[in-house]
C-alpha positions as CSV (number, residue, x, y, z in Angstrom):
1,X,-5.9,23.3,116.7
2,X,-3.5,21.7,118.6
3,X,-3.1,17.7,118.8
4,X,-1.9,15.9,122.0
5,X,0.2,12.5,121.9
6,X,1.2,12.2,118.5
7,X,3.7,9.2,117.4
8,X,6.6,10.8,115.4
9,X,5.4,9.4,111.9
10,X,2.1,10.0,112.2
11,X,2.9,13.7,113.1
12,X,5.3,13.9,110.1
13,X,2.8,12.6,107.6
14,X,0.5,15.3,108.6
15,X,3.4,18.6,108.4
16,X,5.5,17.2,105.8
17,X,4.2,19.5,103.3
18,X,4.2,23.0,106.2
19,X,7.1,21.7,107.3
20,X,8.8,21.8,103.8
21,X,7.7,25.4,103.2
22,X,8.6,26.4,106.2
23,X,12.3,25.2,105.7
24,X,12.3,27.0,102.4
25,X,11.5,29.9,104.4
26,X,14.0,29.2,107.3
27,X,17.0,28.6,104.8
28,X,16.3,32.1,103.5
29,X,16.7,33.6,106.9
30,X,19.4,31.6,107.9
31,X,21.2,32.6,104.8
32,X,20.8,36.0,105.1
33,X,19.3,37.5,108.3
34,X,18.0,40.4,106.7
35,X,17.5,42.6,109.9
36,X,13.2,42.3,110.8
37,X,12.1,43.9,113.8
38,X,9.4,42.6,116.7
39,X,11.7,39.5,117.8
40,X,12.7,41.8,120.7
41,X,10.4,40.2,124.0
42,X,9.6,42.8,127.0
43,X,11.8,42.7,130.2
44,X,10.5,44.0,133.5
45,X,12.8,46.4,135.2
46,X,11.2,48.8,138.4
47,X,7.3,48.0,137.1
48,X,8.5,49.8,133.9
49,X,8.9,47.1,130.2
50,X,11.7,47.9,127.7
51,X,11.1,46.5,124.6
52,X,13.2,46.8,120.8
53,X,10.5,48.0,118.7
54,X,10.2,47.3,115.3
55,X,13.1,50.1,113.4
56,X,15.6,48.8,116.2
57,X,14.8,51.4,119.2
58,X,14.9,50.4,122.7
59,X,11.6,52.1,124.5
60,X,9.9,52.3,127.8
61,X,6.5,51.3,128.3
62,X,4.4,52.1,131.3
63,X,2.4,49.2,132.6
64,X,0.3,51.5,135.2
65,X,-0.6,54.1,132.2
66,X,-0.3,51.9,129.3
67,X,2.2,54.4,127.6
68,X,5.2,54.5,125.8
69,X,7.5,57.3,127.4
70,X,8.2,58.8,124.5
71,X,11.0,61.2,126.4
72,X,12.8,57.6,127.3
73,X,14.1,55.8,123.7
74,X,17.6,55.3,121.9
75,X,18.5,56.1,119.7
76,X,17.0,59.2,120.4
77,X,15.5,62.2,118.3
78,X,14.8,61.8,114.5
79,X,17.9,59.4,113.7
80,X,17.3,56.1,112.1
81,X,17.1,53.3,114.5
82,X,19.4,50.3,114.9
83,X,17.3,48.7,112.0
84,X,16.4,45.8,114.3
85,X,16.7,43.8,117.7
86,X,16.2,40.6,117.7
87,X,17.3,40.1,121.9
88,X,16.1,41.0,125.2
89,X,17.2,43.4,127.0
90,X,20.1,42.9,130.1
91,X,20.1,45.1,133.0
92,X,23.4,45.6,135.5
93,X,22.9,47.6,138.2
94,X,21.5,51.8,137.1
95,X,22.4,50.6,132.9
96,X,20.8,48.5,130.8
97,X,22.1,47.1,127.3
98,X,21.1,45.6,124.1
99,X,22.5,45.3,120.8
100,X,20.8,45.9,117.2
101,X,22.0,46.0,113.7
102,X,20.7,46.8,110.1
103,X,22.4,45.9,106.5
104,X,22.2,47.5,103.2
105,X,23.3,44.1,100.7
106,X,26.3,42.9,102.4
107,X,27.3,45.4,104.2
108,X,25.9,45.8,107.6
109,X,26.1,47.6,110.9
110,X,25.5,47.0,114.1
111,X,25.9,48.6,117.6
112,X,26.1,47.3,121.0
113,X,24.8,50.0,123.6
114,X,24.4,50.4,127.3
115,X,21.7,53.6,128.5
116,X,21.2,55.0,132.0
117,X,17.7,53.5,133.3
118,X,16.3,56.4,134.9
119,X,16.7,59.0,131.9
120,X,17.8,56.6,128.8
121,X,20.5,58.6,128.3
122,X,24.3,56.7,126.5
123,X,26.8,55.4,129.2
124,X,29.1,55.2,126.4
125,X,29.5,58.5,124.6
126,X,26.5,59.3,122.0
127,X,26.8,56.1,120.4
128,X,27.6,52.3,121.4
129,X,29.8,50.0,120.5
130,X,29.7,50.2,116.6
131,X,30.8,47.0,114.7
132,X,29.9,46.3,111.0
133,X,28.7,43.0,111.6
134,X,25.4,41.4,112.5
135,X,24.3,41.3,116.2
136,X,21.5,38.8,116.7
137,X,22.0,36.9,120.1
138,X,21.2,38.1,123.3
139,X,24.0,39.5,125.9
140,X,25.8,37.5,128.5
141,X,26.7,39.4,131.7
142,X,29.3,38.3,134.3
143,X,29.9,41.1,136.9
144,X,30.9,44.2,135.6
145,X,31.3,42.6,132.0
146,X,29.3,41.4,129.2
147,X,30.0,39.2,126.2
148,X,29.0,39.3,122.7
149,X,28.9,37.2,119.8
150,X,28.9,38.3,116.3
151,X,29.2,37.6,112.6
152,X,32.4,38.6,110.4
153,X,33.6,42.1,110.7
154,X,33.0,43.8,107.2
155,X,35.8,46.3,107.6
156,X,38.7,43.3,108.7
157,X,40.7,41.7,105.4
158,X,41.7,38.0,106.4
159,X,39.0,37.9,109.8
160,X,37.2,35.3,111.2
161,X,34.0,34.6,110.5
162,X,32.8,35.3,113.8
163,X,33.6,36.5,117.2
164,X,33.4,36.2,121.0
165,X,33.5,39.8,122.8
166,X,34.5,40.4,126.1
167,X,33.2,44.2,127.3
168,X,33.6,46.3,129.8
169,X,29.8,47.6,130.9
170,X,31.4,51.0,132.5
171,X,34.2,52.0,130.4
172,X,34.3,54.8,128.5
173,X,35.0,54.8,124.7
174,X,38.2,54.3,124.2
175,X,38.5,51.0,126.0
176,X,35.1,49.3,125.9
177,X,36.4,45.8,124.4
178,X,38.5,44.1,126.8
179,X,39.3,40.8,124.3
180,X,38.0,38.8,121.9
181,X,38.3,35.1,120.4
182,X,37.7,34.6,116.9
183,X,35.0,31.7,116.1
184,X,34.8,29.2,113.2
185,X,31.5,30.5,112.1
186,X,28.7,33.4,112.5
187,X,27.1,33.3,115.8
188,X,23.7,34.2,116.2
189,X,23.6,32.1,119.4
190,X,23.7,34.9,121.9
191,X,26.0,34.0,125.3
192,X,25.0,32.2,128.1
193,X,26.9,33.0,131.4
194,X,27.2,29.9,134.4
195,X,29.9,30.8,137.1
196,X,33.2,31.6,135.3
197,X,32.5,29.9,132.0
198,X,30.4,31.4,129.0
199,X,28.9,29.6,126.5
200,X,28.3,30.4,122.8
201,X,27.7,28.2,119.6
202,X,28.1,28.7,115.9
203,X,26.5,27.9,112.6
204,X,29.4,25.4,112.0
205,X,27.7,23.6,114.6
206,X,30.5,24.2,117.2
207,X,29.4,25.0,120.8
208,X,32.1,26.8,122.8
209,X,32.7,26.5,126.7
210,X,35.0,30.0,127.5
211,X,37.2,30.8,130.4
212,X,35.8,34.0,131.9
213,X,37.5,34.5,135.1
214,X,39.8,37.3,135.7
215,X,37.9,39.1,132.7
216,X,40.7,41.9,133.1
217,X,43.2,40.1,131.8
218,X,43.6,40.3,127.9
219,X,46.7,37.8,127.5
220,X,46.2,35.0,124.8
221,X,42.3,35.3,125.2
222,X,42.0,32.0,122.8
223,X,43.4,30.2,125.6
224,X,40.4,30.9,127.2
225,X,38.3,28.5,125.0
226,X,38.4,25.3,127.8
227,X,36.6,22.9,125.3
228,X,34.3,22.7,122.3
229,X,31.2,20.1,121.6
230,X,30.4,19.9,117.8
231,X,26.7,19.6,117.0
232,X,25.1,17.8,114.2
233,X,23.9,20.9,112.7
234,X,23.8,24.5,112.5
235,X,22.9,26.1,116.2
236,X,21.2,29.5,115.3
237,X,19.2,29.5,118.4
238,X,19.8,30.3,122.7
239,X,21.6,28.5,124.8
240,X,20.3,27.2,128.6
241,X,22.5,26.7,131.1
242,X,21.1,25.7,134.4
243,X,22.5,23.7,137.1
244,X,25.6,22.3,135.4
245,X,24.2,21.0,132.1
246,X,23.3,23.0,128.8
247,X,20.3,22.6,126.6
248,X,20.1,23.5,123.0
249,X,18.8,22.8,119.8
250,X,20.4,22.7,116.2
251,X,18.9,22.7,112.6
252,X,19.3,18.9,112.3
253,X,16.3,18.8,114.4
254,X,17.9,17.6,117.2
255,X,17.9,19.2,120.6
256,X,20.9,18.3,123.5
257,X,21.7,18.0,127.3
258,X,25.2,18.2,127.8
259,X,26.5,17.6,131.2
260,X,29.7,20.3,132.1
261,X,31.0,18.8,134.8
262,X,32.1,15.8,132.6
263,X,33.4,18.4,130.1
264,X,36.4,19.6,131.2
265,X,39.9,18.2,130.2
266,X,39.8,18.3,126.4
267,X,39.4,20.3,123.6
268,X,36.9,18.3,121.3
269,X,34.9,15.4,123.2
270,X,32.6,12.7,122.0
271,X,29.0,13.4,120.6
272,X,26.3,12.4,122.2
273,X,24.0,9.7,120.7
274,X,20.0,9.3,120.7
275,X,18.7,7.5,124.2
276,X,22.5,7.8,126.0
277,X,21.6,8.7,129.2
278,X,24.4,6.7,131.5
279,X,27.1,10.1,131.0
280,X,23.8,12.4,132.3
281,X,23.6,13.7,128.6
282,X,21.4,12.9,125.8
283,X,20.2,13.8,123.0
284,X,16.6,14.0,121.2
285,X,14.8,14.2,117.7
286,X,12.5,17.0,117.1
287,X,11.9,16.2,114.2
288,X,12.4,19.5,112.6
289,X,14.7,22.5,113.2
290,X,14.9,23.5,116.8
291,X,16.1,27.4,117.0
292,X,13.8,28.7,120.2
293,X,16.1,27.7,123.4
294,X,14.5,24.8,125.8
295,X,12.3,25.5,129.0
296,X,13.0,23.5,132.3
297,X,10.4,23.4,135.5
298,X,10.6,20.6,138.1
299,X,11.9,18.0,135.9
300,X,10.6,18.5,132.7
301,X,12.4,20.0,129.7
302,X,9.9,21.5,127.1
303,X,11.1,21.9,123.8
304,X,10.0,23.8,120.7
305,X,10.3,23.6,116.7
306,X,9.9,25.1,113.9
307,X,6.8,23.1,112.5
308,X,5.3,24.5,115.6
309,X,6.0,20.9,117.7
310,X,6.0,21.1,121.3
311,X,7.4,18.4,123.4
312,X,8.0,17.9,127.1
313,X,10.8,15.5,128.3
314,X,12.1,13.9,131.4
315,X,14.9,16.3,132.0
316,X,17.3,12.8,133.1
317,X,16.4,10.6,130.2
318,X,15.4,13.1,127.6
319,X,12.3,11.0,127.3
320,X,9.2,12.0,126.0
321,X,6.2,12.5,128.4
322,X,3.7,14.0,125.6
323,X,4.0,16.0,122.3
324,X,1.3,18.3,120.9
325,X,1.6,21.2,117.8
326,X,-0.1,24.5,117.4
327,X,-0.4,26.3,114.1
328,X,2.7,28.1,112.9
329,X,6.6,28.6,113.6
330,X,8.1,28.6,116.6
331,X,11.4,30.7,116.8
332,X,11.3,32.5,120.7
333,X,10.6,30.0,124.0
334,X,7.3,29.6,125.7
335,X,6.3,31.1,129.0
336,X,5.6,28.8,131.7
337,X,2.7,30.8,133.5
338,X,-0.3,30.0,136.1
339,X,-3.8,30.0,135.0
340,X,-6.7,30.1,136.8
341,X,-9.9,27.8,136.4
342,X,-12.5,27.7,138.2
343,X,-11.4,28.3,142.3
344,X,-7.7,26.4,141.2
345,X,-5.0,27.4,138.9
346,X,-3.2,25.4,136.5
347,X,0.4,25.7,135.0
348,X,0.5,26.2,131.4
349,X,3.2,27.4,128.7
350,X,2.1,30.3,126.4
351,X,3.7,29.4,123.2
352,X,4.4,32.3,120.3
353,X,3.3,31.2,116.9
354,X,5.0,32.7,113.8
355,X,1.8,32.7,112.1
356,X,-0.6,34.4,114.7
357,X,-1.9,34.1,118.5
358,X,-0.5,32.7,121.7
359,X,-1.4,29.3,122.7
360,X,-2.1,28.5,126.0
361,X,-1.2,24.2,125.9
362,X,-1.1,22.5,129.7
363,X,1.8,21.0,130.8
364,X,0.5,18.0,132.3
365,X,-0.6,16.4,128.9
366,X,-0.3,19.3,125.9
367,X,-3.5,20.1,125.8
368,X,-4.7,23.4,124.2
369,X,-6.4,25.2,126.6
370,X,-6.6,28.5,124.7
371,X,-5.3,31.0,123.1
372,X,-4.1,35.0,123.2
373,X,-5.3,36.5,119.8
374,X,-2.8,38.8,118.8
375,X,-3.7,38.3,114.9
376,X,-0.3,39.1,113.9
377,X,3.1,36.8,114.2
378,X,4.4,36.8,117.3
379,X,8.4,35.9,117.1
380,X,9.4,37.4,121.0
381,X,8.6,35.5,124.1
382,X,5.9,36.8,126.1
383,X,6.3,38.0,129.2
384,X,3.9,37.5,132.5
385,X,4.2,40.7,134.9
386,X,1.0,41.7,137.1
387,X,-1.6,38.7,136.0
388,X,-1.3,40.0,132.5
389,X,0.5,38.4,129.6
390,X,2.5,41.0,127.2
391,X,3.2,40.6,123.8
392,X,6.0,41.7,121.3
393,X,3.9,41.5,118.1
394,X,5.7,41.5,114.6
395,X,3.6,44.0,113.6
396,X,5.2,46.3,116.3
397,X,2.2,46.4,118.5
398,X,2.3,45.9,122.7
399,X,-0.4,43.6,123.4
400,X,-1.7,42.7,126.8
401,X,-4.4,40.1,128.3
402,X,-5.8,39.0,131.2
403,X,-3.6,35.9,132.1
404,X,-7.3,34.2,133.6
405,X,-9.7,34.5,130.6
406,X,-7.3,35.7,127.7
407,X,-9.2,38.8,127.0
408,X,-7.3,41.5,125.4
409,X,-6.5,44.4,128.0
410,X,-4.9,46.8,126.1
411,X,-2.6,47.6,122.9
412,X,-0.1,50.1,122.3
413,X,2.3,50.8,119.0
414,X,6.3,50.6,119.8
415,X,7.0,52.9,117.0
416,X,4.8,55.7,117.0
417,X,3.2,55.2,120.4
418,X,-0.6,55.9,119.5
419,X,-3.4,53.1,121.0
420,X,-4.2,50.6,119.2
421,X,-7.0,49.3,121.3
């Protein structure tokens, strides 16, 4: 049940003891990532959904039929999938992309892939772009190329212990990567693309702003890197960018606007304190780890952690309007969505919990006003397409309700494609 207005010690004298277990459980993934499938949310392209399911295949679902294609899916045939995908999907132009990866101890593989829409079939030979690393954040796209962060690459003696990847979406095999700029730590980030700079951040804590223009040119790529912002933790999760200033959390519990336009002539600048709002930036306590990225709408920046806190602050001050909680982990972003009531609707967010369901909580004071009862985990951000909602479930199952009354609608399974309603 979800509670509205809480004071930041009372709400930590009532999770201390979740909260605990659920960092023990979070410093286990963190530590290891070992590759688990259903954190891969649906994305709308030509009323069709692609989804990862849960063994790390990209399919096509059918929104008028309720089907998977089962003729549309990569990889394709009887081979093993990717193990998992933990990002959306990206689409440029007729091709889509996505990345995956799976690990046997400490050796893992992963594979960055782009497939023709219309038939599914590889743009890139039979296979992607392999890389025996561990690719966990979602693709940033910049015309014709995207960009990649990674983990270490197992096969490279004396390497970094991550990477930023500059690709080229058409190419053929032979000369996919374009550059690359080693990083101070594993990135599970993902890239987030504004204008002619990306953006990716690191478990070290280290948030880079990168030189994108004239992505052609491969010459001293680490002279791309225009300036850095070191957090006060780890940043596992997404990255916003949206108007000139970034939003982000880290696993100190703390969650950050940075302003870019103020960012620009040196390599390391100043941290950003609690309440400092006279630069345009601040920063906030969450008061637990913070790895799903921010949501903005007219003014308000809602925020989500891993206790399964929700907050919604003034997007100038980083002040907090109202607070509320719903049962469970929160690791993907909520879905800002209309809902009806009565003859008016009402905006809402529809917030994934680790443990089960969808919460529907208002925006106007946190209020739960109900809830989408997957019974399973639900790690991926829903997605709102034809006034129903659609679930990613960890189980592997496509669920979908009616966004008015929250009545299940239909369920199909990613992997094998059978009804499950």
């Amino acid at each position: 049940m979800s509670k509205q207005n809480l004071s930041g010690s009372r709400k930590r004298l009532h999770l201390v003891l979740a909260l605990f277990l659920v960092m023990i459980a979070a410093v286990s993934c963190v530590d290891d990532l070992t590759p688990e499938g259903g954190w891969s949310g649906p994305v709308e392209q030509d009323d069709q959904l692609f989804i990862g399911n849960g063994d790390g295949r990209l399919v096509r679902f059918d929104p008028g039929s309720g089907n998977v294609d089962n003729s549309w899916r990569y990889p394709r045939g009887d081979d093993d999938g990717l193990g998992a995908m933990y990002s959306n999907s990206v689409v440029i132009g007729e091709n889509i992309y996505n990345v995956g990866y799976t690990c046997k101890g400490d050796k893992c593989d992963g594979e960055i892939f782009g497939l023709n829409l219309a038939d599914g079939s590889p743009i890139w030979g039979q296979n992607g772009l392999e890389l025996k690393t561990k690719l966990v954040g979602s693709i940033g796209v910049s015309e014709d190329t995207i960009f990649v962060g990674t983990t270490a690459i197992g096969d490279e003696e004396d390497g970094a212990e991550g990477y930023f990847y500059a690709l080229d979406s058409a190419a053929d095999t032979s000369s996919i990567t374009k550059w690359r700029i080693p990083l101070d730590a594993n990135s599970f980030s993902g890239v987030a693309v504004e204008g002619s700079t990306a953006y990716i951040a690191t478990m070290a804590g280290t948030l880079y702003a990168i030189d994108i223009s004239d992505s052609d040119d491969a010459t001293n790529p680490s002279e791309r890197i225009s300036w850095t912002y070191r957090a006060e933790g780890a940043i596992a999760g997404p990255i916003l960018v949206k108007n000139r200033n970034l939003y982000f959390g880290d696993l100190a519990s703390n969650v950050y606007k940075l302003d870019t336009t103020s960012r620009t002539t040196s390599m390391m600048l100043p941290n950003v304190d609690k309440g400092q709002v006279t630069t345009g930036e601040w920063k906030f306590d969450a008061g637990a780890w913070v790895w799903a990225a921010p949501v903005i709408e007219d003014g308000v920046v809602y925020v989500s952690a891993l206790d399964g806190s929700i907050f919604a602050l003034d997007e100038m001050t980083g002040s907090e309007n109202w607070s509320s909680v719903i049962e469970g982990q929160i690791v993907s972003s909520p879905t800002l969505f209309d809902r009806k009531r009565g003859d008016t609707r009402e905006r809402a967010l529809a917030v994934p919990s680790g443990e089960n369901n969808v919460w529907v909580i208002s925006v106007i004071d946190g209020r739960e006003l109900g809830v989408f009862i997957t019974d399973e985990p639900v790690k991926s951000t829903p997605l709102i397409y034809n006034d129903n909602l659609y679930v990613h479930a960890l189980n592997g199952h496509l669920k979908w309700f009616s966004v008015d009354d929250t009545t299940q609608r239909g369920c199909v399974d990613l992997k094998g494609g059978g009804r499950c309603d």
